[in-house]
N, C-alpha and C positions, 0 to 999 in steps of 0.2 A: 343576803340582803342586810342592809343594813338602815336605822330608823331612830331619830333623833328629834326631839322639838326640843328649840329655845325659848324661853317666857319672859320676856323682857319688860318690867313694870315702870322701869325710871320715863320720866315724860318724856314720848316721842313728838315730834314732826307732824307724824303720820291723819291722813284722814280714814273713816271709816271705808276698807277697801281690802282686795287681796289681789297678789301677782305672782304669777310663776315666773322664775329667773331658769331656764334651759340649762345654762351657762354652770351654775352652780348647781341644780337638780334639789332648789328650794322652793318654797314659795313662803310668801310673807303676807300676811294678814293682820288689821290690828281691828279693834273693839272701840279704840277711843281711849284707853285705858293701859293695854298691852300690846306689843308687839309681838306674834308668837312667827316664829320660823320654823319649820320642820324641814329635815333634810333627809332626801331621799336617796338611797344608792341600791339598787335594784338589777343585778345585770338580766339582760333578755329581757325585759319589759319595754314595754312602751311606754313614752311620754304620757297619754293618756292615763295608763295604770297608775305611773307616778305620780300624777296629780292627783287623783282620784284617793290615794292612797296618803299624800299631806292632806286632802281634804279634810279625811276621817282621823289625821291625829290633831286638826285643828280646833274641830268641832266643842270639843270636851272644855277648853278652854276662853271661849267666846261667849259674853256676854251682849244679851240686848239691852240698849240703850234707848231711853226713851227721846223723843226729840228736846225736853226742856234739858235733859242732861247734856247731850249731842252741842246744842248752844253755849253752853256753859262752858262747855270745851273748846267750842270754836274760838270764843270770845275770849280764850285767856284767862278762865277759872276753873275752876273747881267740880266736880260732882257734888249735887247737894244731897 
């Protein structure tokens, strides 16, 4: 098996949200903040497990954002 997260802090795109890519056996996640990606390679598992298993290396990484932060971000600024 093998188990990788990427933390990527330069400003992304991204809204607060998370997706599994099959295709690549990641999933991508951000904060508002960070984009983290964890890559999975798991042989005999199941998709399921895969998931479940970037779930848990995403966790440690994610912060809660309150909603006036959330705004601030939407609108093109700053955390305050």
């Amino acid at each position: 098996m093998r188990a990788i997260v990427n933390v990527d802090s330069s400003p992304q795109p991204y809204q607060i949200a998370a997706s599994w890519f099959p295709s690549y056996q990641w999933l991508q996640a951000t904060d508002g903040l960070r984009l983290i990606t964890p890559s999975v390679v798991w042989s005999r598992s199941k998709q399921k497990q895969d998931i479940a298993l970037a779930q848990a290396m995403i966790r440690p990484y994610l912060t809660t954002l309150i909603r006036k932060q959330v705004d601030a971000l939407v609108n093109g600024g700053s955390i305050p």
